[in-house]
Backbone bond lengths (Angstrom), bond angles and torsions (degrees), N, CA, C in turn:
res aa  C-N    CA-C-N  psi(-1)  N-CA   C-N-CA  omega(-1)  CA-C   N-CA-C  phi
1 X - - - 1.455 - - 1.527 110.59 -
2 X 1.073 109.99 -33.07 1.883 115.51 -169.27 1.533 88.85 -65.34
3 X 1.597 95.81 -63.75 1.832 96.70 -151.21 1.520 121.81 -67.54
4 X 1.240 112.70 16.95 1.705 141.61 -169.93 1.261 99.70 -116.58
5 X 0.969 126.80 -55.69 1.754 139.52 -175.02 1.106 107.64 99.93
6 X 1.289 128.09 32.13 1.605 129.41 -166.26 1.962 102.84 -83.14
7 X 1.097 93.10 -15.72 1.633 105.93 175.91 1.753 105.74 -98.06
8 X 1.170 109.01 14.47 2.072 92.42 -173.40 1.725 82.49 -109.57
9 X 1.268 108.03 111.97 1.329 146.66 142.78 1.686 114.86 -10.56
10 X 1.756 105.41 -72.46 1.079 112.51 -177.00 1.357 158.18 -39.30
11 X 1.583 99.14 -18.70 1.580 138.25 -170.14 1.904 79.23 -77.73
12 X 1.356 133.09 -55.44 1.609 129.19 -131.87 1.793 92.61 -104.21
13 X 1.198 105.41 25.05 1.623 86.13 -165.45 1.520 96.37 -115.55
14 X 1.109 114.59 158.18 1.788 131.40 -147.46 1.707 84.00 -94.26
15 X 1.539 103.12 122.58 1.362 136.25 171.52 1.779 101.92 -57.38
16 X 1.382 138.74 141.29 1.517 111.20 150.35 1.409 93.14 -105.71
17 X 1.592 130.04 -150.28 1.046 135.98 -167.67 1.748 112.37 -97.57
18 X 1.292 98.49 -14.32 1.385 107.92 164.09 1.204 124.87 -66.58
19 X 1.111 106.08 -15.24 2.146 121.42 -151.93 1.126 120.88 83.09
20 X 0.980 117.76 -24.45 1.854 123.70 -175.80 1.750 104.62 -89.45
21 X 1.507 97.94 129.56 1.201 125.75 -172.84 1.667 108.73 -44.35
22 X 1.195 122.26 163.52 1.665 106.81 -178.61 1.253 116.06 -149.90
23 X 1.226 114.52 23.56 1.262 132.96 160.36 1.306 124.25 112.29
24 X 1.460 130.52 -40.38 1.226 130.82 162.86 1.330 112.66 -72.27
25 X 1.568 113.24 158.72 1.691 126.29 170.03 1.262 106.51 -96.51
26 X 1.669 109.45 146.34 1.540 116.10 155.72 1.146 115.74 -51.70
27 X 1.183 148.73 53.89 1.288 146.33 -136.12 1.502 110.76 -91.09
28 X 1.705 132.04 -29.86 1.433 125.55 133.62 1.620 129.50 -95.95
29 X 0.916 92.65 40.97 1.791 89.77 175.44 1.274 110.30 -28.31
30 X 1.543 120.91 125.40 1.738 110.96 169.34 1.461 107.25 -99.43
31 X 1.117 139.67 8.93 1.530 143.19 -173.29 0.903 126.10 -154.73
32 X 1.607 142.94 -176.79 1.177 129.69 -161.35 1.764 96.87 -99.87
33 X 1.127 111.25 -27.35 1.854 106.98 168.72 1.303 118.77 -44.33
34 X 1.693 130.81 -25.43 1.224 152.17 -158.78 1.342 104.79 48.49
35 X 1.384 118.19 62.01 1.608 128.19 166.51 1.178 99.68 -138.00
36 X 1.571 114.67 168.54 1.953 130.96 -160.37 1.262 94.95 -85.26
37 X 1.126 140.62 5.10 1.583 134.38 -149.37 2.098 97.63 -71.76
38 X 1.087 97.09 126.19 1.486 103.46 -169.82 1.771 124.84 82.00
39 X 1.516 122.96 -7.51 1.308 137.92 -172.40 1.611 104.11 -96.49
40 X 1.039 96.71 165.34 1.745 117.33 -168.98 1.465 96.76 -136.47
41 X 1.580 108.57 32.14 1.527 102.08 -169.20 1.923 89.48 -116.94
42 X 1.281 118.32 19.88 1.780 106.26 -164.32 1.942 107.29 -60.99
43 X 1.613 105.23 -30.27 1.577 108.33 178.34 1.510 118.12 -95.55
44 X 1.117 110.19 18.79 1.874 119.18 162.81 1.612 105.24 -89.94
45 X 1.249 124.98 -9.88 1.855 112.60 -176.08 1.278 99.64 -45.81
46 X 1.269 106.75 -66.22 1.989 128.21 -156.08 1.699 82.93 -32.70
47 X 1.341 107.02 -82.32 1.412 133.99 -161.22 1.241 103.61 -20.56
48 X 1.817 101.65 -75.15 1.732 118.92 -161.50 1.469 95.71 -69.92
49 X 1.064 143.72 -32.33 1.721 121.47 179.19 1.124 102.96 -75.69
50 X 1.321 158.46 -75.18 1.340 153.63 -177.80 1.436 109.73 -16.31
51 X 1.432 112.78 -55.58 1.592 114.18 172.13 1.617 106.94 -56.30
52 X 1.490 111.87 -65.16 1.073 116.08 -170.45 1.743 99.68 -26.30
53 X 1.515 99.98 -83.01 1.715 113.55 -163.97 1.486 97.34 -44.26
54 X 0.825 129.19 -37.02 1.851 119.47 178.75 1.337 118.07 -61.49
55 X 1.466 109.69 -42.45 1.496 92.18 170.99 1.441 121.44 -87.11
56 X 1.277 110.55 -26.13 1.530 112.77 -178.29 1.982 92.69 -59.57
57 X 1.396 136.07 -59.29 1.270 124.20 -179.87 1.660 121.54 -47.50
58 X 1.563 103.92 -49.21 1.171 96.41 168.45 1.560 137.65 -66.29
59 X 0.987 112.47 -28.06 1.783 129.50 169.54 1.580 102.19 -62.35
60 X 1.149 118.78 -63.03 1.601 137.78 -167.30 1.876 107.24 -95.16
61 X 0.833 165.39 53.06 1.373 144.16 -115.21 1.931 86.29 -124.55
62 X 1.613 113.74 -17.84 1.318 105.07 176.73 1.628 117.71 -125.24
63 X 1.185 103.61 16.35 1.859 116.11 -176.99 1.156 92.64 -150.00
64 X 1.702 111.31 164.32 1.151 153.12 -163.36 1.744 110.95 -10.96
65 X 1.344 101.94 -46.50 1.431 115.36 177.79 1.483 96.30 -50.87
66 X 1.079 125.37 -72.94 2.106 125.83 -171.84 1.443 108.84 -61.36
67 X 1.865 103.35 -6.31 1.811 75.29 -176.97 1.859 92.21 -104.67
68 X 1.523 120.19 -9.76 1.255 109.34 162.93 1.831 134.29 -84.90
69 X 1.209 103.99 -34.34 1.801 107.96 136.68 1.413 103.36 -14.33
70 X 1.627 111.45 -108.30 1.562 133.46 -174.02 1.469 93.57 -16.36
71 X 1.167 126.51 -70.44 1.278 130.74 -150.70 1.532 112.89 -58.68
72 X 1.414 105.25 -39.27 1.680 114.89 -165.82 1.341 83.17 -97.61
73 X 1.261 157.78 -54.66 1.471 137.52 -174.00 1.521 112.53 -52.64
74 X 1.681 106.10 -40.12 1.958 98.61 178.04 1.576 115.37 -81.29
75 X 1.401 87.46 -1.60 1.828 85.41 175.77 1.722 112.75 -85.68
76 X 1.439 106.20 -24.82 1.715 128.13 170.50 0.690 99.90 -38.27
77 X 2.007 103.31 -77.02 1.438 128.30 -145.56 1.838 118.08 -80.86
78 X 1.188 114.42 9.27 1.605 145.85 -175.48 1.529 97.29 -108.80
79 X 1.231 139.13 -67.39 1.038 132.00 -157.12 1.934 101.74 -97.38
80 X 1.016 106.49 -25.22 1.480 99.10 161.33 1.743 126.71 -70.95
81 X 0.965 100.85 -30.00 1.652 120.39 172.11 1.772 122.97 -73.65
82 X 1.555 80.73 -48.72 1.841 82.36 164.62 1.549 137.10 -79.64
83 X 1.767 104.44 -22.32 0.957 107.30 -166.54 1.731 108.98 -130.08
84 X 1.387 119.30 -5.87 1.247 124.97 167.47 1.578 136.74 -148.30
85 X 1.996 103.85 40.61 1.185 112.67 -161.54 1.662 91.85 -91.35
86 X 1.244 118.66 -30.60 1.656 95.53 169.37 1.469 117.80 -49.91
87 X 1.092 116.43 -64.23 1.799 117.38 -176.58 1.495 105.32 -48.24
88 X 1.347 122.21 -38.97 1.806 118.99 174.48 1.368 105.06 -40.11
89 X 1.898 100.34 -50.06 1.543 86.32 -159.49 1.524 110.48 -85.10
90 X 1.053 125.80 -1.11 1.617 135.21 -149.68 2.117 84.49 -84.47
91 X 1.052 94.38 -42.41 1.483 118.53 -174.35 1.673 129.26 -77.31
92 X 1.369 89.34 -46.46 2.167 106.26 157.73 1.197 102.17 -60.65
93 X 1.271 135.79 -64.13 1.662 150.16 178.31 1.510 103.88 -39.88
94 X 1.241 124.33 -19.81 1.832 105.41 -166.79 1.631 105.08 83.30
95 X 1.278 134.58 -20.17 1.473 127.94 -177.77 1.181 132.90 -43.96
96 X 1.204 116.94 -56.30 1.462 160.92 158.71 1.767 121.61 -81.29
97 X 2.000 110.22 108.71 1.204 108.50 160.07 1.293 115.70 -92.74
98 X 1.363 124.63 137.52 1.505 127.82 178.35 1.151 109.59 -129.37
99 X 1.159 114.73 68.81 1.765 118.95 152.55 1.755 123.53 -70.90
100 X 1.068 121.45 -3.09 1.573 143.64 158.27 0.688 146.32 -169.03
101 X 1.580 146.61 -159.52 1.199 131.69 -179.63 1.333 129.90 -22.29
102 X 1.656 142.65 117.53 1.201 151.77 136.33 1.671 99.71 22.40
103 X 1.308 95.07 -69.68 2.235 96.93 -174.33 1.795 115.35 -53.89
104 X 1.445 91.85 -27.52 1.698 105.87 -178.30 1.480 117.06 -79.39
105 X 1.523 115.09 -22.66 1.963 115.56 -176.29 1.401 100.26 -58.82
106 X 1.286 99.17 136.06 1.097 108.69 169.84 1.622 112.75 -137.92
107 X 2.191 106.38 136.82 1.563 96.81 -165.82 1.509 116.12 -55.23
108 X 1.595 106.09 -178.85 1.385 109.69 173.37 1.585 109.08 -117.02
């Protein structure tokens, strides 16, 4: 795996507009653009980075691996906070069942 590079990280990690990586992974890329274009994968991000950063911390827990973890979990925990901490709580609370789509919750 090493001598392949099937383990170098760097290729999967989310471009910003600067060029510099920004914390989350392409984590289903369906194409070689590394965008969903044609995928049914747009609500696996959450999922597959969380794993991702877990193993990269756990494998690596004092190099590069823990400092890209950190990075893709505060990039989560930033954009979950800014942009969908009402629905967190609607949902922590018991308020809200979400067995699918957003249009489908229905209160409790």
């Amino acid at each position: 795996l090493q001598s392949k590079g099937t383990l170098n990280t760097s290729k999967a990690k989310c471009i910003g507009k600067d060029r510099k990586p920004t914390g989350p992974f392409s984590a289903s890329a369906a194409n070689a653009k590394g965008d969903h274009t044609g995928s049914s994968m747009f609500g696996s991000w959450l999922r597959d980075n969380c794993i991702i950063a877990w193993g990269l911390f756990y494998t690596d827990p004092e190099g590069e691996g823990a400092e890209d973890s950190v990075a893709c979990v505060s990039s989560i925990a930033k954009f979950l906070l800014t942009y969908q901490s009402h629905k967190m709580e609607l949902v922590i609370n018991g308020l809200k069942d979400v067995k699918g789509p957003e249009k489908t919750w229905m209160d409790r």
